[in-house]
N, C-alpha and C positions, 0 to 999 in steps of 0.2 A: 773583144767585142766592143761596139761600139753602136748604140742603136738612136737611133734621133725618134721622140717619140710624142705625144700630147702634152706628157707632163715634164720634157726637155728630155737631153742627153742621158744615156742611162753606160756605162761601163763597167765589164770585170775587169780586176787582177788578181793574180795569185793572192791569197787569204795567205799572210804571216802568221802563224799561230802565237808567234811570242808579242810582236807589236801590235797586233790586233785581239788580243785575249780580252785585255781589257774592257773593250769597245764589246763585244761578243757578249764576254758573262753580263753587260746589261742590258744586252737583246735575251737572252734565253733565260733570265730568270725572270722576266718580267713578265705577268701576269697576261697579257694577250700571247706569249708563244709559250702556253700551258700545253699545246699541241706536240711540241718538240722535246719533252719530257727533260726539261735540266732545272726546272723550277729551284731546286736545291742546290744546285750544283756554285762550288766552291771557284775564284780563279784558278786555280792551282789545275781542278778539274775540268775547264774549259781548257786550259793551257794543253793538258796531256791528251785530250783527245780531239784533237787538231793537231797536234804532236802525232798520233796515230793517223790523222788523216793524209796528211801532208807525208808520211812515208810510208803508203800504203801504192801498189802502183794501180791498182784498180779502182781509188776513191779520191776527189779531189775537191778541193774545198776554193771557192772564192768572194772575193769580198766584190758585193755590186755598188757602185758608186753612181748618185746621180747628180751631174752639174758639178762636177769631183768630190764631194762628199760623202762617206759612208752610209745608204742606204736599205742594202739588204745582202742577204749572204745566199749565196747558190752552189751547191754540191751536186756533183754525180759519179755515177758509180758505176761499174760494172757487176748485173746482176749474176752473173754467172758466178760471180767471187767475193760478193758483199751485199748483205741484207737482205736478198730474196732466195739466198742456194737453197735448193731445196726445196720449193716453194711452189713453181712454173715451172714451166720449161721456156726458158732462154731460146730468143730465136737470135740469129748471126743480125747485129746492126741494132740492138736493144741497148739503150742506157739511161738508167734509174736516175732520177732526179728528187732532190729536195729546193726548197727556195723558204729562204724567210724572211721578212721585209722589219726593217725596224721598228719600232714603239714610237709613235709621236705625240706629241700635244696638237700640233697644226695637220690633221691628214690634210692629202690633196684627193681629192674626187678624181679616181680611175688611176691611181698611182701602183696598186695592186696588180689589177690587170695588167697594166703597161708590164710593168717586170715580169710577171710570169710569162708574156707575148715575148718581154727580151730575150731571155732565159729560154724561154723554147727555139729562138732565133739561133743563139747562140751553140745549142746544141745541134740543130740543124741543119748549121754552117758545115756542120763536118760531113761528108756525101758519104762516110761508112756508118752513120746513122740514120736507120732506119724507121724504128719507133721508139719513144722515148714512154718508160714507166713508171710508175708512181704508186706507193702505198701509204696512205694518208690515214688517220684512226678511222673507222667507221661515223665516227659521232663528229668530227669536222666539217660540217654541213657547209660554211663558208668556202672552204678551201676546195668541195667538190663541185659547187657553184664555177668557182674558179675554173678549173680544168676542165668543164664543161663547157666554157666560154671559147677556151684555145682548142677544142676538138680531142678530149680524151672521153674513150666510154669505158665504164665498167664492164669488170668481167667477170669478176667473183670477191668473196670477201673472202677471206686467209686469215689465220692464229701464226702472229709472231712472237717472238718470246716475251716482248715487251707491249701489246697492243693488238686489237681486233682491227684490219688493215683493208679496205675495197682497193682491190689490184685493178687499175685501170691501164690503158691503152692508148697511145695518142701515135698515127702514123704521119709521117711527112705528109700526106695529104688530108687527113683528115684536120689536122693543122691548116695550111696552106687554107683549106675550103672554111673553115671556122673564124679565119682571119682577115681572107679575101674582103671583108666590108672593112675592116678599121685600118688597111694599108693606106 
């Protein structure tokens, strides 16, 4: 992916779990991604479970770079086989999404949006994707702002092992029409 956006250039690549752990455990235990639940978590424990992600064939992890610098991390998933089994029911062309944008001292005004509009682009791009879904904690009031912004609506809230989760919805057009002003 490659998306030219307000706040410049925005790019994935594959997430390295071993060259990038580093960079990782100090986005997720830093107090703004309290939401991502690794507050505690060790290298060693970033390391192994990007290790798990990276050989899983239905979970995939990336590093977003913007202006080639490390930015924010974007994963998806197939719910049908990771984090939602059980949950919904899976329609054919559905894939879960996470996104989480780096810790900064200098924010940029609409740097957030921009990435999760990439990020949605970028899953998009694929024409066997359909709608893409997301379970955020209940109590992340920001982040459903967010997905509000790019055309996802709620559908229910869900008990997952780890967290009380509002299962939203976002279809290629619902996107498309949500977005249609800021292209």
């Amino acid at each position: 992916m490659s998306t030219t956006t307000a706040v410049g250039p925005l790019t994935v690549r594959p997430l390295d779990p071993m060259a990038d752990a580093e960079l990782l455990h100090s986005w997720v235990t830093h107090p703004k991604a309290a939401f991502w639940m690794m507050q505690d978590a060790k290298l060693q424990d970033v390391e192994r479970e990007y290790m798990r992600i990276a050989a899983h064939e239905h979970h995939h992890a990336f590093m977003g770079l913007h202006d080639g610098e490390p930015a924010f991390l974007m994963e998806s998933y197939d719910p049908r086989y990771v984090e939602l089994v059980g949950l919904y029911d899976p329609e054919p062309g559905d894939v879960g999404m996470h996104f989480l944008v780096a810790p900064t001292d200098r924010p940029v005004h609409g740097f957030t949006l921009a990435v999760i509009t990439a990020v949605m682009r970028e899953l998009f791009a694929d024409p066997a994707t359909k709608r893409v879904v997301v379970e955020p904690d209940v109590g992340n009031s920001a982040v459903h702002r967010l997905n509000e912004a790019v055309g996802f609506v709620p559908a229910e809230k869900i008990v997952k092992p780890e967290k009380e989760a509002l299962l939203s919805f976002c279809t290629r057009e619902q996107f498309e029409a949500a977005t249609a002003v800021t292209r």
